[in-house]
N, C-alpha and C positions, 0 to 999 in steps of 0.2 A: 270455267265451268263451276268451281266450287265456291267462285263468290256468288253464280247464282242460286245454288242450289243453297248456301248459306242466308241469302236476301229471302227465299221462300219459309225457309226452315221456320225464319223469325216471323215471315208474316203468318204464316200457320199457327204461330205459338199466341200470336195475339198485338204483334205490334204493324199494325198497318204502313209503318214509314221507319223503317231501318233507316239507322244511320251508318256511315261508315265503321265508325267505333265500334258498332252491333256486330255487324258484317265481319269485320277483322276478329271481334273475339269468337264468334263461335268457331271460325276456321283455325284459330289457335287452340282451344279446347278442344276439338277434334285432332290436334296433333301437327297441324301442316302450317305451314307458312304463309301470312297471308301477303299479298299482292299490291301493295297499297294504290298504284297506279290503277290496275286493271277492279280496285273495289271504289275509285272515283268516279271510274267512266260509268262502273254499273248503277252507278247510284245517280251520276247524273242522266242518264238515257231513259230512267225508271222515276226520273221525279214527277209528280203530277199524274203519274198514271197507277192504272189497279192493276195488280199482280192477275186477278181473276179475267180483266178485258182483254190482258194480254194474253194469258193462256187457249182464251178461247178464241181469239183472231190466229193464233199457233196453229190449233186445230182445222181452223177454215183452211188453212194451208197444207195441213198434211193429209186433209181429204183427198188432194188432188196428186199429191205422190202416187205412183204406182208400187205397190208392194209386193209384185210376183203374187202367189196363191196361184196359180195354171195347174198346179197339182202336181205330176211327174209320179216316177213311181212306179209307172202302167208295168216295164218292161222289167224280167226278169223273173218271171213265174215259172221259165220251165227247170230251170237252176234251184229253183226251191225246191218244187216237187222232187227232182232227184236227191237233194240234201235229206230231204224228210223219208224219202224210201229209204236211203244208205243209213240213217240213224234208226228207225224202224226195226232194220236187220239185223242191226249191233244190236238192240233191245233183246230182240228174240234168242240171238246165239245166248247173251247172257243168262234169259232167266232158264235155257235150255240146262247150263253149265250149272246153275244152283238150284236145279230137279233131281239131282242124283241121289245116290240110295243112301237109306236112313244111317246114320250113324248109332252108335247107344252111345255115350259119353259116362256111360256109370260106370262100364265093363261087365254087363251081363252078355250072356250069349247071343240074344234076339234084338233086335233094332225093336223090336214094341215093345218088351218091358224088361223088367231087371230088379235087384233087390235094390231098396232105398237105405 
């Protein structure tokens, strides 16, 4: 897979006919080992042909794959709603708990005012 994806790399970059030598360096420049066997076959299965006819003969093929998309999902909405009441209620206790009566934080005797 990464001599092809290296055979594209290059022809995206502007060289319409990768050589092996191409092929093997960018896969070393990238860091990995190139394959010398598996960068001959790629080269030879790919000679005479365009990278762009093959992509799109690809395509004509994966039109026909089924890819799930039926959606799913539907079930489990009564499990939510109870989640969201029980979280709802935690809410309430809270802001009930940080309602309580005013503090002074100065030390005056009244919660509404005090000397500064």
């Amino acid at each position: 897979m990464q001599e092809a994806a290296a055979y594209i790399l290059l022809v995206l970059g502007g060289n319409a006919t990768p050589s092996a030598e191409n092929v093997s360096a960018v896969i070393t420049a990238a860091g990995a080992e190139p394959n010398d066997a598996s960068i001959a076959s790629l080269i030879g299965d790919l000679e005479g042909k365009s990278v762009d006819d093959l992509l799109a003969s690809g395509m004509a093929v994966l039109k026909d794959i089924p890819m799930g998309g039926s959606g799913g999902g539907g079930g489990g909405g009564a499990a939510d709603a109870g989640e969201a009441a029980a979280a709802e209620e935690v809410v309430e206790e809270e802001e009930e708990e940080e309602a309580g009566p005013a503090v002074d934080m100065f030390g005056g005797g009244d919660a509404g005012g005090g000397d500064y």
